[in-house]
N, C-alpha and C positions, 0 to 999 in steps of 0.2 A: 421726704426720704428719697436716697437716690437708690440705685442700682447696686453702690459699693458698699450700702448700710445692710445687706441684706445676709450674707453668710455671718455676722457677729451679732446679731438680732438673739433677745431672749429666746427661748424654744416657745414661753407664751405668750408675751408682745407680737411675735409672726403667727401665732398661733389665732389672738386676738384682729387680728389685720385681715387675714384668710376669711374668718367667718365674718368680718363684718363687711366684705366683700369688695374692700381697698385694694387689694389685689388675689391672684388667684392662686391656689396651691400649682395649678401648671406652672406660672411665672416663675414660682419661689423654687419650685421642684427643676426645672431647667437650669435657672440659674446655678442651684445647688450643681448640676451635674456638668454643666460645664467649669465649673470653679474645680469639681473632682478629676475633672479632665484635665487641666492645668497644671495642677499641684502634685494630685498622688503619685506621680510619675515619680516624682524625687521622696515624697513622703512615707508612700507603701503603707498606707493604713489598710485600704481597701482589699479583699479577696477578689472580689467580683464585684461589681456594678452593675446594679438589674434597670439599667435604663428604659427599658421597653415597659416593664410593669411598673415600674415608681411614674411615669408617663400616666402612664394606665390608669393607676392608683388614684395620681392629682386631679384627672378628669372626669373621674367619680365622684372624688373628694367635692369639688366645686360644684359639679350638679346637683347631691345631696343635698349641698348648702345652699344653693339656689331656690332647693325649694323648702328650706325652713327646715331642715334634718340637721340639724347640727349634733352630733356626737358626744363632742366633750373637747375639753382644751387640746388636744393633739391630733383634733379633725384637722385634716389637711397640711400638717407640718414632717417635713422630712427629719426621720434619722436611721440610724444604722445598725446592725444588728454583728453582736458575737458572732463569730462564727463554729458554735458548738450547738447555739439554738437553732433546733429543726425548720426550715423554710422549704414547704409542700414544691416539688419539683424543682430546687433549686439544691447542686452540690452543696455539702456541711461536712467539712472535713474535722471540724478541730483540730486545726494547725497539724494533722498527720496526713504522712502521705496515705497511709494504709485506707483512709476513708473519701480520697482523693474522687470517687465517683458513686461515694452512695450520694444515692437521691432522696433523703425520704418523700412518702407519698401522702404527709399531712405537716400544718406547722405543730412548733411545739408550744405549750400554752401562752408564755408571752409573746410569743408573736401571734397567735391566734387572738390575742387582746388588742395586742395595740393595732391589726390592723382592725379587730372589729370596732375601734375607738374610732378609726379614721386615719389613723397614720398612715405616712406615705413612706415605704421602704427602700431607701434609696439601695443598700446593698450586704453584702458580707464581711464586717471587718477580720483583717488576722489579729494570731494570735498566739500565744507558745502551744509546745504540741499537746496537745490533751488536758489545757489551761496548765500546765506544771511550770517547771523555773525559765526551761530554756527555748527557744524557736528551734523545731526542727533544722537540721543541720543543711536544708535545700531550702530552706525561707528566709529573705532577707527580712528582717525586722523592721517594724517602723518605727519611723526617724523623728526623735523629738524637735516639732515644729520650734522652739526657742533656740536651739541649739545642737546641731549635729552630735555633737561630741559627746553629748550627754543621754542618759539613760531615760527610755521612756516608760518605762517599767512594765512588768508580768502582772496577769497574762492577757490582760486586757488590754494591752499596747495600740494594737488598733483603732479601738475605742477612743483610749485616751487621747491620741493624737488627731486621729479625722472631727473630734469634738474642739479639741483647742484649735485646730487648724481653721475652724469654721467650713467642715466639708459636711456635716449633720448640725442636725440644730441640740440632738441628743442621741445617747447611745445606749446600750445595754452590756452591761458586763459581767462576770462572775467573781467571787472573791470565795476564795478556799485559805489562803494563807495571806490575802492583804491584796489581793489583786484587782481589786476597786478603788483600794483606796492607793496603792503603790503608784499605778500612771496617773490619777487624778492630782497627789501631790508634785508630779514629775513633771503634769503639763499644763498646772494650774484650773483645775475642773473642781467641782461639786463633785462627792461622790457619795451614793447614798446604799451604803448595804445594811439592808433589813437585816430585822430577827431571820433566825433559823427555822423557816418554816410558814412565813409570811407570804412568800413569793412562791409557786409551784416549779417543782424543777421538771416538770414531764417534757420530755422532746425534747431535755439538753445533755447532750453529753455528760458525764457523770467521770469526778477525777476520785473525788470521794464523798461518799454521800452523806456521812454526818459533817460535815466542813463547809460541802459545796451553799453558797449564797449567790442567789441572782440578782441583781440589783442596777439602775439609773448612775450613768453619768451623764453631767451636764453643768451649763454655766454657771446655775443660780441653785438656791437652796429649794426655792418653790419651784423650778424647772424641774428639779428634780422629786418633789413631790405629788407636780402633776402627772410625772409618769411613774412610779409608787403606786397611786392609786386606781391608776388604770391594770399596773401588771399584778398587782397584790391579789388575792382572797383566795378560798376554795376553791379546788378542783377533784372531779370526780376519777380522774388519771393518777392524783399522786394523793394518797393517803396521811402521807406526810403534812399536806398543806394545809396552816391552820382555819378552822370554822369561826374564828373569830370577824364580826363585821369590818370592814374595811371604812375609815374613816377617808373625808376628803381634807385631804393634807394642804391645799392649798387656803381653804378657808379658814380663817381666826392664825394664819400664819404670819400676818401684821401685827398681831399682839405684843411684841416684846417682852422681855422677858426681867421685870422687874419681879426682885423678890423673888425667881426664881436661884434654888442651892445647888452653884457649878463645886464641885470638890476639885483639887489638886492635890494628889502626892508631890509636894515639891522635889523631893530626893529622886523618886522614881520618873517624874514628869522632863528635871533640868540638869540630871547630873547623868555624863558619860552619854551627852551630844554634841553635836559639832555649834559653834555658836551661830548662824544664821536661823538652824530651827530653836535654839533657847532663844533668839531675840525673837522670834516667832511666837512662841508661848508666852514671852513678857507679854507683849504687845497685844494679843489675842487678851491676857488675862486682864491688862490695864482698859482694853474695849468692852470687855464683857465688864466689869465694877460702873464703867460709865454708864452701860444701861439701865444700871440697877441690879443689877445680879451680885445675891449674896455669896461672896465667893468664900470658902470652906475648905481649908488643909483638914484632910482625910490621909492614912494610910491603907493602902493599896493592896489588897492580898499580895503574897509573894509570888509573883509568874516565873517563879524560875523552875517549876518543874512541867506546868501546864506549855511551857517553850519547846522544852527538853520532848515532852510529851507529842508534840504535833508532828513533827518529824516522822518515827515509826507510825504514828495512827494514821496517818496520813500513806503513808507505802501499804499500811495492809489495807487501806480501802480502795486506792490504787491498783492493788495487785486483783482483788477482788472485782472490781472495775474492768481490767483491761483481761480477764482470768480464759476467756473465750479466743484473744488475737495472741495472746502474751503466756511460753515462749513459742508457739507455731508459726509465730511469725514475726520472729525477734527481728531477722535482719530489717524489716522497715520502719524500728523504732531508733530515735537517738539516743545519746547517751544519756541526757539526764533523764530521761522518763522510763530506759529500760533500767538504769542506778537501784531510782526508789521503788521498780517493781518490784526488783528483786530484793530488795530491801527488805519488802512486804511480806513477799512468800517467806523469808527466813524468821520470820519473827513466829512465836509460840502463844498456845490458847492464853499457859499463864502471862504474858507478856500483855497480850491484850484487855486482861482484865484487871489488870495494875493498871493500864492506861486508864481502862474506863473508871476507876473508884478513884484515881486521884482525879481526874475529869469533873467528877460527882460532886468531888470535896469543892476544889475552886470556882466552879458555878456557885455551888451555896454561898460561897464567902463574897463573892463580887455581889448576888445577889441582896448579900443580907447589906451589904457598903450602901447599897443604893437606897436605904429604907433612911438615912442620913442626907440624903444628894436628891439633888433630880439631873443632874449632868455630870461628865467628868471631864476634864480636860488634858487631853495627852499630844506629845508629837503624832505625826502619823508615822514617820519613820525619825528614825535617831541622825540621818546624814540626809544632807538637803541636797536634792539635785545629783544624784553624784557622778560622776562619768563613766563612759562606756568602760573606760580601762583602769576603773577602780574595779565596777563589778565583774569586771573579767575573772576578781580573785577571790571573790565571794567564797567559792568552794574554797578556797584555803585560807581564807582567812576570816580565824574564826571571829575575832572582834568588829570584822565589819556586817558579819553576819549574825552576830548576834545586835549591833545597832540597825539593823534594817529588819529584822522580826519583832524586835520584844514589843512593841507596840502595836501590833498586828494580830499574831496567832495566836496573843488571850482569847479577846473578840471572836473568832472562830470556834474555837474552842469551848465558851462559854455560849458562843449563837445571839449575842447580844448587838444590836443595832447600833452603828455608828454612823457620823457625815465626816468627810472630809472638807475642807477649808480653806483655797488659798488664803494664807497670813503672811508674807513675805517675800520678798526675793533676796537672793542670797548677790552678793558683790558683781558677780561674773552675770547678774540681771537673769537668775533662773527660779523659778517658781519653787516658795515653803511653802509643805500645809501642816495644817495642824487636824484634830481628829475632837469631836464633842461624842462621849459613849453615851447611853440613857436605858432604862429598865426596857427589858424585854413587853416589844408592841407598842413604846412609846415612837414610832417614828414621828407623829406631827410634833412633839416637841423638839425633836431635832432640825425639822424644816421650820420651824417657829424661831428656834432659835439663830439656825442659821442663817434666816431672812432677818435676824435683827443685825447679828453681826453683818452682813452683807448691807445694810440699806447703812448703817456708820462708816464702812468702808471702804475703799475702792480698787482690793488687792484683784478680786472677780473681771474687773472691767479693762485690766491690762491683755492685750492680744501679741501674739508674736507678730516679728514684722516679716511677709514673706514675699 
């Protein structure tokens, strides 16, 4: 292994290397922060870089290990952290200016995990203002390492990009409306957003709280499951977070997935896409039958109102969210997140309660699909890649915006777990993914799954050239 094998390294191959003490998290942890020093410049994933503690961090990390303390897979590996999750002394803006100098004064629980696992924090990725559509209007956005010109998607952008760049070995993201999976497919990443409820949201910024999902990006499927099961279970902060055991997602993830039943809506899955992500799903579909997976045309609940529906539920929990800054202190909000405040406020009790009973209904029906299935296979978005000055029209156009949701805000909506998948590159050599959904708390099937497609493939193992 040289020097230049080291920022494109699994999260748990370096992970594996660290504790068996071939080299040191200081090594990998330097390394990693001069490679951030290099690059972010042009790339801007990074808020901040806590060099002094991620230092810190590594020379702990190694000591522990030194003396037989090993953690768990992510003892001693650098990655990067949202920056809407609480980090004790360290600014958390949420891509807003408004919160431009709160400190809080404890982490928030996934990062109170990962570093009790051992992780090393290299820093604070950006990110859209308060995870919503757009970056505050004073934040350059970061720049998809494949391609300038191209969109690296909401609102985990940071994320997605310091993780494909090779500046984290993984990262942490949120997904309210697909924002896990939106830069993951954009930059070629694993992305894994849990059930609703799986992961604790205490000490993260909150856009909306029945929507909001925390969740692992990262290279690989298992990458991503070994940090899943470090951020996953109860917490006594958030009520919400399920009391269900936390399985380890990386064990019995070799198993392949013969005999297991992927459904496909074909009509709903390959019609009214652009064809790089339909050759996407061929090709996904044609690798999954190779394993043995019994593949199953299923019709699809109809998401056209649960779509319709995300929109307003999403502004009144928004409005609810922001109900203490927002309007006392409009002027430091941008446009799009001060839009769907008010969005929020204008919507009515009865409004909200149609949302919630049609809500009710389409959860049942995806749920009952799945008593047929044990996976489903969908685009992760309807346009592959698409460019900075396609989505410039998003807001007005409504057929691109509806190909960039409808595969998205079910999932949210329903709170049902999905992985995203590089499956392709599109002509102009920019990264498809594709999306595997499964019953709520099945995540090891999805990193089982996904570690099959991934050991047949070798869409994961493509890196930009920078």
């Amino acid at each position: 292994m040289t020097h230049s094998d080291l920022p494109y390294m699994n999260l748990l191959d370096v992970g594996r290397l660290i504790q068996a003490r071939e080299i040191s998290s200081l090594e990998v942890t330097q390394a990693m922060l001069d490679r951030i020093e290099r690059l972010d410049g042009k790339l801007r994933s990074y808020v901040q870089v806590l060099s002094d503690s991620a230092l810190a961090e590594a020379v702990k990390a190694d000591l522990d290990i030194s003396l037989g303390h090993i953690r768990g897979p992510v003892h001693g590996v650098p990655i990067g952290i949202k920056d809407l999750c609480w980090t004790a002394g360290v600014p958390t803006a949420a891509g807003m200016t408004l919160y431009k100098n709160f400190v809080p004064k404890e982490d928030g629980t996934v990062v109170r995990k990962l570093r009790e696992a051992g992780a090393v924090v290299l820093g604070k990725l950006q990110m859209t203002e308060s995870a919503y559509a757009d970056h505050h209007p004073t934040v350059t956005a970061p720049v998809n390492p494949w391609n300038e010109a191209h969109w690296s998607g909401v609102s985990s952008s940071g994320s997605g990009v310091a993780t494909a760049a090779g500046l984290c070995y993984g990262s942490l993201g949120t997904d309210t409306g697909g924002s896990i999976r939106f830069p993951s497919a954009a930059n070629g990443l694993t992305g894994l957003k849990p059930t609703w409820g799986r992961v604790s949201r205490y000490g993260a910024f909150e856009l909306a709280a029945t929507l909001d999902h925390i969740g692992p990006m990262a290279r690989t499927a298992t990458d991503a499951g070994a940090m899943l099961g470090v951020i996953a279970g109860a917490d006594v902060n958030d009520p919400t977070a399920s009391l269900l055991p936390v399985p380890n997602y990386v064990v019995g993830a070799d198993r392949g997935i013969k005999k297991l039943r992927v459904g496909i809506d074909m009509q709903w899955a390959t019609e009214g896409i652009d064809a790089p992500t339909r050759s996407a799903i061929q090709a996904a579909l044609k690798t999954l039958r190779s394993l043995g997976a019994d593949v199953m045309e299923v019709i699809f609940p109809d998401p056209t109102r649960a779509i319709e529906d995300w929109f307003p539920l999403c502004a009144i929990e928004a409005s609810v969210a922001h109900e203490k800054t927002y309007p006392a202190h409009k002027d430091q909000y941008g446009p799009a997140l001060a839009s769907v405040i008010e969005a929020g406020r204008a919507q009515t009790g009865p409004d909200y309660q149609k949302i919630m009973l049609h809500r009710l209904a389409f959860k049942g029906r995806v749920a009952a699909m799945f008593e047929s299935i044990d996976l489903l296979l969908i685009p992760a978005t309807g346009v592959a890649s698409p460019t900075l000055a396609r989505m410039a029209q998003m807001g007005v156009d409504a057929e691109l915006m509806s190909a960039m949701l409808r595969y998205t805000c079910p999932f949210d909506m329903t709170g049902s777990p999905t992985i995203t998948l590089p499956g392709g590159f599109t002509p102009e050599g920019m990264p498809v993914g594709f999306q595997l959904v499964a019953r709520h708390f099945d995540e090891a099937l999805l990193v089982r799954a996904g570690s099959a497609f991934q050991q047949a493939t070798e869409w994961h193992l493509r890196r930009p050239v920078l």
